[in-house]
C-alpha positions as CSV (number, residue, x, y, z in Angstrom):
1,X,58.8,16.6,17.5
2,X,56.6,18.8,15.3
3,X,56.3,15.8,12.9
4,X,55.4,13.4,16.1
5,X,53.1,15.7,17.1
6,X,51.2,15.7,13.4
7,X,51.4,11.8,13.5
8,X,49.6,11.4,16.5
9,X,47.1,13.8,15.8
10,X,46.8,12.0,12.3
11,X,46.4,8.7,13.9
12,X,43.6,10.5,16.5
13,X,41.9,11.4,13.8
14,X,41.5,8.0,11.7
15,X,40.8,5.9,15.0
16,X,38.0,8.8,15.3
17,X,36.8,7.9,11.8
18,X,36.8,4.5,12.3
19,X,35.1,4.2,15.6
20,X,32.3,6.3,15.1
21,X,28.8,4.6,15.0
22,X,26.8,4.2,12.1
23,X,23.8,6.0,12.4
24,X,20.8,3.4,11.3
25,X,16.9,5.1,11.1
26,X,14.3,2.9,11.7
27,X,11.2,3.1,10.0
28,X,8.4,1.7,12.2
29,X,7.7,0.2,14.9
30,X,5.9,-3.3,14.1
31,X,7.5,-6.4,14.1
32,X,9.8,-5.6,11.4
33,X,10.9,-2.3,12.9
34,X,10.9,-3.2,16.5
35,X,12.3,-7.0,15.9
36,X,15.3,-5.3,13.5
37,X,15.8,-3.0,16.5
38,X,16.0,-5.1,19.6
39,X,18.8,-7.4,17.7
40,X,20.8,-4.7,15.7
41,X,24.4,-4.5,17.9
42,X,24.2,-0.9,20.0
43,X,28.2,-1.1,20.5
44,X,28.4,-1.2,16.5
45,X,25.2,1.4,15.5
46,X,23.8,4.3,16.7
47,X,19.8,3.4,16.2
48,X,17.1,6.0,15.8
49,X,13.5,4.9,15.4
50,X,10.8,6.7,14.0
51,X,7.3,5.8,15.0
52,X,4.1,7.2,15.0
53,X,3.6,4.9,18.2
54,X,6.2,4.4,20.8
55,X,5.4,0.9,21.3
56,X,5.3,-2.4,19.7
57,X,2.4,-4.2,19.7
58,X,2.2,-8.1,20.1
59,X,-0.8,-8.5,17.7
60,X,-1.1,-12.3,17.7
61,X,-2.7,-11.3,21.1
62,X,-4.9,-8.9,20.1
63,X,-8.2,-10.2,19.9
64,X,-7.8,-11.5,23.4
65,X,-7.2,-8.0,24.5
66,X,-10.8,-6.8,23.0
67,X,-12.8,-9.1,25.1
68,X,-10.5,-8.5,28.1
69,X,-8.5,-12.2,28.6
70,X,-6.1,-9.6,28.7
71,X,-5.1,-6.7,29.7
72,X,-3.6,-4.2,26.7
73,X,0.0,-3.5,28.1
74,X,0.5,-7.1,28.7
75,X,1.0,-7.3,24.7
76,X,2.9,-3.3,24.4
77,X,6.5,-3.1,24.6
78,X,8.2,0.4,24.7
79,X,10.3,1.4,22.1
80,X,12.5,3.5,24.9
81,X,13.2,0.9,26.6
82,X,14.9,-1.3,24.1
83,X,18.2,-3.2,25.7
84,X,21.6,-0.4,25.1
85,X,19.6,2.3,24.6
86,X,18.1,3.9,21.6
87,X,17.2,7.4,20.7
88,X,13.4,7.8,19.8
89,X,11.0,10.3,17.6
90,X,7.6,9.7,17.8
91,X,6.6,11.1,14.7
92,X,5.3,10.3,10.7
93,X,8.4,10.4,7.9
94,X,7.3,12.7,5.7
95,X,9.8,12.5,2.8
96,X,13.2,10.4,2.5
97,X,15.6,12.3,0.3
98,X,18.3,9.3,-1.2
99,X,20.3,11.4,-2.3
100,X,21.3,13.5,0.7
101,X,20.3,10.3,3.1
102,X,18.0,12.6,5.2
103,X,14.6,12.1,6.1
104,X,11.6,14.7,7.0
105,X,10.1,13.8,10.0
106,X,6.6,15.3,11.3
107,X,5.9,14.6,15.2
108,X,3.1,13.9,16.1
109,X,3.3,13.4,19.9
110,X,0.3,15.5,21.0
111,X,-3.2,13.5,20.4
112,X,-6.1,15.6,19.3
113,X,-8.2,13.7,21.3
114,X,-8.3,11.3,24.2
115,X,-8.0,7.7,22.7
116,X,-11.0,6.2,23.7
117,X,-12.7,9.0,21.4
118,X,-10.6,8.8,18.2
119,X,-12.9,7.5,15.5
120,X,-11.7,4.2,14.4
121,X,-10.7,4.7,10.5
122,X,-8.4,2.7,8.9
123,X,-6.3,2.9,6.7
124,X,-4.6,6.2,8.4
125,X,-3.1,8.6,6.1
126,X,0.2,10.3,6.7
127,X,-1.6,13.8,6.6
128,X,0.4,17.4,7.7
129,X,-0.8,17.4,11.6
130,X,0.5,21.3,11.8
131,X,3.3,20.2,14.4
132,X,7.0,20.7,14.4
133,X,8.5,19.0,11.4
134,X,12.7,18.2,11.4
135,X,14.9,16.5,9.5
136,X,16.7,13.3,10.8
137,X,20.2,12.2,8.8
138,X,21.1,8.3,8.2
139,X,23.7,6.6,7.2
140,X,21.5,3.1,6.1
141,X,18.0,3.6,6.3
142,X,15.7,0.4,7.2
143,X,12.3,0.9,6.0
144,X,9.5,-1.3,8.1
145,X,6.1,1.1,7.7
146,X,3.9,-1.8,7.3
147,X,0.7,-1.7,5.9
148,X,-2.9,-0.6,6.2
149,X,-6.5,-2.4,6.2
150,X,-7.5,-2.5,2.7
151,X,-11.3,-1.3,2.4
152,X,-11.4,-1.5,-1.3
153,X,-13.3,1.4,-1.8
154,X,-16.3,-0.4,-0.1
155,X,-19.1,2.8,1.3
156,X,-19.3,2.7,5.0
157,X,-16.3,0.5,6.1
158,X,-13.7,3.2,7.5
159,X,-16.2,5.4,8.9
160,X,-18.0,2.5,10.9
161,X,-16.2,-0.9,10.7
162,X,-14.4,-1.4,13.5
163,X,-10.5,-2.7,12.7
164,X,-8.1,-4.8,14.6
165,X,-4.8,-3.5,14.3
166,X,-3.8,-2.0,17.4
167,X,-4.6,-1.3,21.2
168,X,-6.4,1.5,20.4
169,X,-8.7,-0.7,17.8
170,X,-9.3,-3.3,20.3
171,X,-10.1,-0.6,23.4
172,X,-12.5,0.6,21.1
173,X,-14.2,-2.5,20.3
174,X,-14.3,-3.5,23.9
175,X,-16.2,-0.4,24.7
176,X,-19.0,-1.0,21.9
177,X,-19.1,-4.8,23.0
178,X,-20.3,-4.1,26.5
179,X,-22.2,-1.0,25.8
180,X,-24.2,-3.2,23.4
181,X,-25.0,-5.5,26.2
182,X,-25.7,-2.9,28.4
183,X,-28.0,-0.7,26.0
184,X,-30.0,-4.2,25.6
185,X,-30.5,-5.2,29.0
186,X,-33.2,-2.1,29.9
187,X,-36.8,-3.9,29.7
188,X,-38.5,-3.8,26.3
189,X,-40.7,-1.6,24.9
190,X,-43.4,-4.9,25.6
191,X,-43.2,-3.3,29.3
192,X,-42.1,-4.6,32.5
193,X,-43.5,-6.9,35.0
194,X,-46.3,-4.6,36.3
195,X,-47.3,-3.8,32.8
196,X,-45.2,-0.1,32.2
197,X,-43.5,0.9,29.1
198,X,-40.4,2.6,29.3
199,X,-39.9,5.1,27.1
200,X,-38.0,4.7,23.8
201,X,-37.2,1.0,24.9
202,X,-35.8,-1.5,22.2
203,X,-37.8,-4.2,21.2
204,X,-36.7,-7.4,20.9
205,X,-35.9,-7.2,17.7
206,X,-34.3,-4.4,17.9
207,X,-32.2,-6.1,20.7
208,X,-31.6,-8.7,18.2
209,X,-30.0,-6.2,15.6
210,X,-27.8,-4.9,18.1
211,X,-26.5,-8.2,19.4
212,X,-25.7,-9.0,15.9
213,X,-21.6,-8.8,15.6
214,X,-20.5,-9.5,11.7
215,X,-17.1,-10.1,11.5
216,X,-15.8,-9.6,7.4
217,X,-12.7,-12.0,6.8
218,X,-12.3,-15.0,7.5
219,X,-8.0,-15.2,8.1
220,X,-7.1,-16.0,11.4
221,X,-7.4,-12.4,13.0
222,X,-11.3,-12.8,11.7
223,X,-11.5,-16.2,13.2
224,X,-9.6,-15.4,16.3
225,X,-11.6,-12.6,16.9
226,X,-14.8,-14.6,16.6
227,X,-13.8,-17.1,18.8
228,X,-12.6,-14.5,21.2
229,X,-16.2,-13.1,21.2
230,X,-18.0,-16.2,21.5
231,X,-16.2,-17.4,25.0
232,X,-16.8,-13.8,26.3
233,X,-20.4,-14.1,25.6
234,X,-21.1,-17.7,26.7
235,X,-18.3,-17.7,29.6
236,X,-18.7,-14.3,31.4
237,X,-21.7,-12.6,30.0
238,X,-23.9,-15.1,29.7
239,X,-23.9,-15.2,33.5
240,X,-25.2,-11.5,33.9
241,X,-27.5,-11.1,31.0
242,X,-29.1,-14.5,30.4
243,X,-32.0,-13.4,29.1
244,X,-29.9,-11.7,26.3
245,X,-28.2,-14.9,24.9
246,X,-30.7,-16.4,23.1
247,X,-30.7,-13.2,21.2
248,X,-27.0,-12.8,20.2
249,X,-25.5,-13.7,16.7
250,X,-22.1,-13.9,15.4
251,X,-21.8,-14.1,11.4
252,X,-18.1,-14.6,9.7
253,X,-18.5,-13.3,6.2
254,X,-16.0,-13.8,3.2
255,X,-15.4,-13.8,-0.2
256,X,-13.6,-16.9,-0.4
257,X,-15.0,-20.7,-0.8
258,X,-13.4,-21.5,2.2
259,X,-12.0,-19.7,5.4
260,X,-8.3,-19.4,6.6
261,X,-7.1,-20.4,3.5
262,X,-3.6,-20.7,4.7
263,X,-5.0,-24.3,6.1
264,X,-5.2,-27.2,4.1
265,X,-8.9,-28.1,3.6
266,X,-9.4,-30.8,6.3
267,X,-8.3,-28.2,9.2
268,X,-10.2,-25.2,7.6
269,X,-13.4,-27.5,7.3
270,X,-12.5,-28.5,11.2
271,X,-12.6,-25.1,12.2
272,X,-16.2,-24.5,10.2
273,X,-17.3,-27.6,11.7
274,X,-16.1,-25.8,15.5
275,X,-17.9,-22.7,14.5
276,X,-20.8,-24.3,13.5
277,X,-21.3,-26.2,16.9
278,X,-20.6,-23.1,18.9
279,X,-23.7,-21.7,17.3
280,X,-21.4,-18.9,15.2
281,X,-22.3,-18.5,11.5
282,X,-19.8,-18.6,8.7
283,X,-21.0,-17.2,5.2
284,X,-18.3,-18.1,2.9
285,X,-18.7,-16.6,-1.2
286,X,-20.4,-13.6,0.1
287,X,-19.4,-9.8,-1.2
288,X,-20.1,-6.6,1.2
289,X,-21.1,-4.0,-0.9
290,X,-22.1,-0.9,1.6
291,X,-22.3,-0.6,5.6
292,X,-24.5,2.3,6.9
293,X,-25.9,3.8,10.1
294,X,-29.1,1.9,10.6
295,X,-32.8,3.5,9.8
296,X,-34.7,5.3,12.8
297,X,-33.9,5.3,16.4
298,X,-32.1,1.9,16.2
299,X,-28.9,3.8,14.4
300,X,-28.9,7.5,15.4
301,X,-29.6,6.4,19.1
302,X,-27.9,3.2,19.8
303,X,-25.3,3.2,16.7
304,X,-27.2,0.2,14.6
305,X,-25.6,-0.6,11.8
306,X,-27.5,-1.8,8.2
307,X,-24.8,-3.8,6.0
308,X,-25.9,-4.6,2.0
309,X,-24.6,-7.7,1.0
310,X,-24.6,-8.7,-2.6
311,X,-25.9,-12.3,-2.5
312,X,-28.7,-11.1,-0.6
313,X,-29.9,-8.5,-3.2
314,X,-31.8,-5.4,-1.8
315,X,-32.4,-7.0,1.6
316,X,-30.0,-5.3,4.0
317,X,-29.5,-7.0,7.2
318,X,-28.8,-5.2,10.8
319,X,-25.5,-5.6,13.4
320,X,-24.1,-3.7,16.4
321,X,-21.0,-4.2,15.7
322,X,-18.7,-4.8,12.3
323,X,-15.1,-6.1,12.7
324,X,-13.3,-5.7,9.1
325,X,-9.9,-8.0,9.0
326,X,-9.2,-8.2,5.4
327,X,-6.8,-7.1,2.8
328,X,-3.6,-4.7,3.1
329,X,-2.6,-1.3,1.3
330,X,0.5,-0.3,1.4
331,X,1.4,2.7,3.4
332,X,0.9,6.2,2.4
333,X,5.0,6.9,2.3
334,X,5.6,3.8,0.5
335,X,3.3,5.2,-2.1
336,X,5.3,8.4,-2.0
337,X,8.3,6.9,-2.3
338,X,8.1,4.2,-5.4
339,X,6.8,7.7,-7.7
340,X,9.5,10.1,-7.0
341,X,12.8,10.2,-9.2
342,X,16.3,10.8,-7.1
343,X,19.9,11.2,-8.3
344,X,22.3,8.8,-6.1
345,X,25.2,10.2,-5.0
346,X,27.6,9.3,-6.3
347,X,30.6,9.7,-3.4
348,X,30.9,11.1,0.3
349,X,30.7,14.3,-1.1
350,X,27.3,13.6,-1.9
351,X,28.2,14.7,-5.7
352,X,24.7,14.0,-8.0
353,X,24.9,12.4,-11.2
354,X,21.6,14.5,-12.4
355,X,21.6,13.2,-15.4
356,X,20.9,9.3,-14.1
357,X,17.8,9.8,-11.9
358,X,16.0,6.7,-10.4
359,X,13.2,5.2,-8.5
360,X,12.6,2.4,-6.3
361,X,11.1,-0.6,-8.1
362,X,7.5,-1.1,-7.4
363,X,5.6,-4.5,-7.2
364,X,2.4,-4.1,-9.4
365,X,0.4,-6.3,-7.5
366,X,1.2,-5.2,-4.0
367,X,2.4,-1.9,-4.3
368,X,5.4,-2.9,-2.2
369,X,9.1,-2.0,-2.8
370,X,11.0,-4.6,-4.6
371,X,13.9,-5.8,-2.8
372,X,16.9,-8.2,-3.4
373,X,17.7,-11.6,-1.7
374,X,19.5,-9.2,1.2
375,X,16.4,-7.3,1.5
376,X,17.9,-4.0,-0.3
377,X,15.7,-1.9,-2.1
378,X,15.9,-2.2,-5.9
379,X,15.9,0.7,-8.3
380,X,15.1,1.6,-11.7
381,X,16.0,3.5,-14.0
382,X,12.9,5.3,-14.1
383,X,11.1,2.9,-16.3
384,X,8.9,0.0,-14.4
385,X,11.9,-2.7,-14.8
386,X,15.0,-3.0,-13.3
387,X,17.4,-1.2,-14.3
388,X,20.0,-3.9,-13.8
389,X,20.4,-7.2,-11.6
390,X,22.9,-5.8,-9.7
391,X,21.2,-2.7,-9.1
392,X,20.4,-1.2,-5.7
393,X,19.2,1.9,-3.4
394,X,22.9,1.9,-1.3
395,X,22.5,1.7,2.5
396,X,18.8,1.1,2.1
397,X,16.8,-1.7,3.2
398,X,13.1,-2.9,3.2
399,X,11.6,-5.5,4.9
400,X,8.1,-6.4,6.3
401,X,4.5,-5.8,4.7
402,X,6.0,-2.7,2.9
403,X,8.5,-5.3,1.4
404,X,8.7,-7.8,-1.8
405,X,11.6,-10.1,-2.4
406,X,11.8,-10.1,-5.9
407,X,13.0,-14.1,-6.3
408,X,10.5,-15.0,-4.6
409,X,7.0,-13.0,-4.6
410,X,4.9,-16.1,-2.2
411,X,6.3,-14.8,0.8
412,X,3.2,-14.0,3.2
413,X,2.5,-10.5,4.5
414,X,2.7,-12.0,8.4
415,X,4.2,-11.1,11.5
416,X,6.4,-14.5,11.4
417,X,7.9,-13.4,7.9
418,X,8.7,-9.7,9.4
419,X,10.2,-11.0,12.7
420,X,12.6,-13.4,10.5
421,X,13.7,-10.6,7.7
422,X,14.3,-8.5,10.7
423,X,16.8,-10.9,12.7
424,X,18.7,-11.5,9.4
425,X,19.1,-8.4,8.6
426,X,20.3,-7.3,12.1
427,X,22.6,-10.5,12.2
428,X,23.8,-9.6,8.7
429,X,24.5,-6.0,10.0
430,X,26.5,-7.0,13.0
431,X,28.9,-9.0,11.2
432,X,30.5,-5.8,10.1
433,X,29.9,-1.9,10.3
434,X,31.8,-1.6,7.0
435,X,29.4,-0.1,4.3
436,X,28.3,-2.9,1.7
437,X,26.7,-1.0,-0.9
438,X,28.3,-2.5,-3.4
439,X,26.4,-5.6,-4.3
440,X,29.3,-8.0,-4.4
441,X,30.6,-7.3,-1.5
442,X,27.0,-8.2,0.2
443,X,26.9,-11.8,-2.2
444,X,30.7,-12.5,-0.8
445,X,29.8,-12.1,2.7
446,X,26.0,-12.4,3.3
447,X,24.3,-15.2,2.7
448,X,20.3,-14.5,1.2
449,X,17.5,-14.1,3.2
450,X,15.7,-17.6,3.5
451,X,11.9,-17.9,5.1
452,X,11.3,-20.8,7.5
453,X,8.1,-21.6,7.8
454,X,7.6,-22.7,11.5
455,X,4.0,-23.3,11.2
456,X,0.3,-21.4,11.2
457,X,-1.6,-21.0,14.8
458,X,-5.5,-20.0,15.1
459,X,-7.5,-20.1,18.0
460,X,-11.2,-21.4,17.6
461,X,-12.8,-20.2,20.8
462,X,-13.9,-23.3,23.7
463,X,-10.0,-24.0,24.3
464,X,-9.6,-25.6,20.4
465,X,-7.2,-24.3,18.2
466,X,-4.9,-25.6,14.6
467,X,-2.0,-26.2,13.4
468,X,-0.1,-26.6,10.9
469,X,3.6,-27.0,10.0
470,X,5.6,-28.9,7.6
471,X,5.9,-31.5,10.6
472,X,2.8,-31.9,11.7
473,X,-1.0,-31.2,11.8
474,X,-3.1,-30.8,15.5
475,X,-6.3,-30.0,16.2
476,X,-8.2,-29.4,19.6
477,X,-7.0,-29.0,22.8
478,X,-3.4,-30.3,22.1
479,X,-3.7,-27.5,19.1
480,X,-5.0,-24.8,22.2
481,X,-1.7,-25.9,24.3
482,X,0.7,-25.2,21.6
483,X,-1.2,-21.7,20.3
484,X,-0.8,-20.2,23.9
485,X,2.7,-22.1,24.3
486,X,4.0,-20.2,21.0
487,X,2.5,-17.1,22.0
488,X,4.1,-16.9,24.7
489,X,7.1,-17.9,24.3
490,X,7.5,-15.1,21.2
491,X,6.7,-12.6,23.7
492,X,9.4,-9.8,23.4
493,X,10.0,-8.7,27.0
494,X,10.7,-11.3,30.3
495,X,7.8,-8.6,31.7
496,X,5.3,-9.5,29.2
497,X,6.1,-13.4,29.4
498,X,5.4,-13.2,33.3
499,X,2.3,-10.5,32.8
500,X,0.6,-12.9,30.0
501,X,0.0,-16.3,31.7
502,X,-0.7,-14.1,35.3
503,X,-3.9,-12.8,33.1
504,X,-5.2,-16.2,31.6
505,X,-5.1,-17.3,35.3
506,X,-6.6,-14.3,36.8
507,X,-9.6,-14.4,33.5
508,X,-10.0,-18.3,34.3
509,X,-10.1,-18.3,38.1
510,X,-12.2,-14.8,38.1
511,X,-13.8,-14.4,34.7
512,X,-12.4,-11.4,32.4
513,X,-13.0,-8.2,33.2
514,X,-16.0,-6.6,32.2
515,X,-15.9,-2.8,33.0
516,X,-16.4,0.1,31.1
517,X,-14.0,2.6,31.3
């Protein structure tokens, strides 16, 4: 009996082993993170995602929210509410610790200020915030931090560019849009109609400086956001400050020969040929060397900006508003990450080898974590090559912005390349909760992570858009129908699907909304 007993107990014990969820940590909450977390299986892992934002943010859609075609939570989905459940810390990782697969997580749940006042800086910067800091364990860690605008050092551009990578960025540049319009509409300092001068009035040319919007990149969020801009202008606004109109300008500049250089040349030179006829200025071969608060009462009381550009020597030119959408830099953490040396343990026991100690291969270009064709981090052994082909971080995976497959470095940094590493992985995953650290048991089972390239979208503003796939090549309105098409139908949530088209019916029966709040 006593040896039934032990048996059974034995046999408890191992089913107990057996069943127990994996514990996977998220890192991030942008279409890596949230994609990789919506598919991973919740009756095979325990998933924890950690997020200094507890939503996912459709950003294809973005530059309609910032003219108000839409609304902003018709492109947020909430982590919490991911299908099966999934536990949730809002919160900046701190410090991942390899070898005792722990990470040191700082929350960051209570805002300093109210959003609409946060000054829009990019690239953020994972900072100590003073609040509760705890640790978080994982048994395979999936790193999906993204990236950050790159300013390249340039004076001016994070304290008074305006960005475009999240709600809070296009809230922000909503507000200064239509106070800019507002600010200009009080009568000029030429007087009114009975021959007074208001006090401190703008003159016209001052109204011109304001209503200058300078938009620096020209990749598709630049573009997009242009185009955005220009049907708010000449569809709703144009209605309610027509004597302002003739006044407004809207200047693309970049550093390339051409814009959206993703495009072959005849759809790039259509989309310069749109621009052009919508009265919207693209300066292509043109460096930005310094943006500053403009001279006099034109910057200290209305927020006038003077921008320097090279090609134009000393001459500085004036704007309202600047939109910066170019370059990436790698995330603060990743930074951390690729410098520090770890011992990997080296069994359950979490026993150190401390005389091996490694670090995760960095790309020199990018800064990004090199990974393998699974999208596993690769190691070093301390030196800046690898320290074998076979070598890799076990239980950790990278994947997104953050992320460089090392057999093939072409792969774009775009929300179409994240959303595909993150479905294979999670398919990959969900095959098997048996741990494949060992890299031939991943090359038996796994096939490698192959891109599919299922075309390039941008909107041009006056219902024209492009694209272009290794099928075909539109342009125009057949182009518009299959942006908003694709857009919608990647929409995450059955919600947001229903929420989206409501809005572009609502902004074209009604005209967008135009409030300031």
């Amino acid at each position: 009996m006593e040896k039934l007993l032990k048996s059974i107990i034995f046999t408890h014990s191992l089913l107990s082993i057996d069943t127990k969820k994996q514990r996977v940590v998220i890192l991030g909450s942008g279409w890596a993170g949230y994609t990789f977390s919506r598919t991973l299986d919740p009756s095979k892992y325990e998933r924890i995602v950690i997020s200094p934002r507890s939503y996912f943010v459709f950003t294809p859609l973005l530059a309609s929210t910032s003219v108000g075609t839409l609304e902003f939570r018709a492109v947020l989905e909430s982590v919490r509410r991911l299908p099966g459940g999934v536990r949730f810390y809002q919160g900046w990782a701190d410090e991942v610790d390899f070898s005792r697969k722990v990470i040191r997580v700082e929350a960051n749940a209570v805002d300093p200020l109210p959003d609409a006042l946060l000054p829009s800086i990019s690239p953020q910067t994972n900072q100590p915030l003073g609040n509760e800091i705890f640790d978080v364990e994982y048994d395979k860690l999936v790193i999906a931090v993204g990236a950050y605008s790159q300013t390249f050092g340039i004076p001016g551009v994070r304290e008074h560019a305006h960005f475009l990578r999240d709600v809070g960025d296009a809230r922000r540049i909503r507000l200064r849009v239509l106070s800019l319009f507002e600010q200009c509409s009080y009568p000029t300092s030429s007087g009114d109609k009975n021959g007074r001068i208001a006090e401190n009035a703008l003159s016209e040319e001052e109204k011109r400086s304001l209503l200058h919007f300078v938009v620096v990149g020209g990749g598709p969020t630049g573009i997009e956001f242009a185009a955005e801009l220009h049907d708010l202008i000449h569809e709703d606004l144009k209605a309610m400050y027509p004597e302002l109109i003739p006044l407004v300008r809207i200047t693309v500049y970049d550093i390339a020969p051409k814009v959206l250089p993703m495009f072959d040349q005849a759809l790039a030179q259509y989309a310069m040929d749109t621009f052009a006829r919508q009265g919207i200025e693209v300066r292509t071969e043109h460096h930005l060397e310094r943006i500053r608060v403009a001279d006099g009462a034109l910057g200290d009381a209305h927020g006038g900006l003077s921008i320097k550009i090279k090609e134009y020597g000393d001459d500085e030119i004036n704007a309202g508003l600047v939109v910066w959408s170019t370059g990436l830099m790698q995330n603060p953490l990743v930074e951390q990450l690729v410098s520090k040396e770890f011992a990997i343990a080296k069994d359950s026991a979490l026993e150190q080898d401390k005389t091996s100690l490694h670090r995760l291969l960095k790309d020199p270009k990018t800064g990004g974590i090199f990974t393998d064709r699974y999208l596993r981090a690769r190691i070093t052994d301390g030196q800046d090559t690898a320290a074998g082909t076979g070598d890799v971080l076990p239980d950790v995976y990278v994947m997104g912005d953050c992320a460089v497959i090392e057999a093939d470095r072409s792969l774009p940094k775009t929300a179409q390349v994240a959303s595909q590493q993150a479905g294979y992985l999670a398919k990959q995953l969900n095959k098997s909760t048996q741990s494949l650290s060992n890299p031939t048991d991943v090359s038996n089972s796994w096939k490698p992570f192959k891109f599919r390239n299922w075309g390039t979208l941008t909107y041009l503003g006056g219902w024209k858009a492009i694209h272009q796939s290794s099928a075909d090549e539109l342009r125009g309105w057949v182009a518009w129908i299959v942006w908003r098409g694709a857009y919608l139908t990647r929409s995450m949530s059955v919600r947001n699907k229903l929420m989206v088209p409501v809005y572009w019916f609502v902004s074209w029966l009604f005209g967008r909304d135009i409030s300031r709040f």
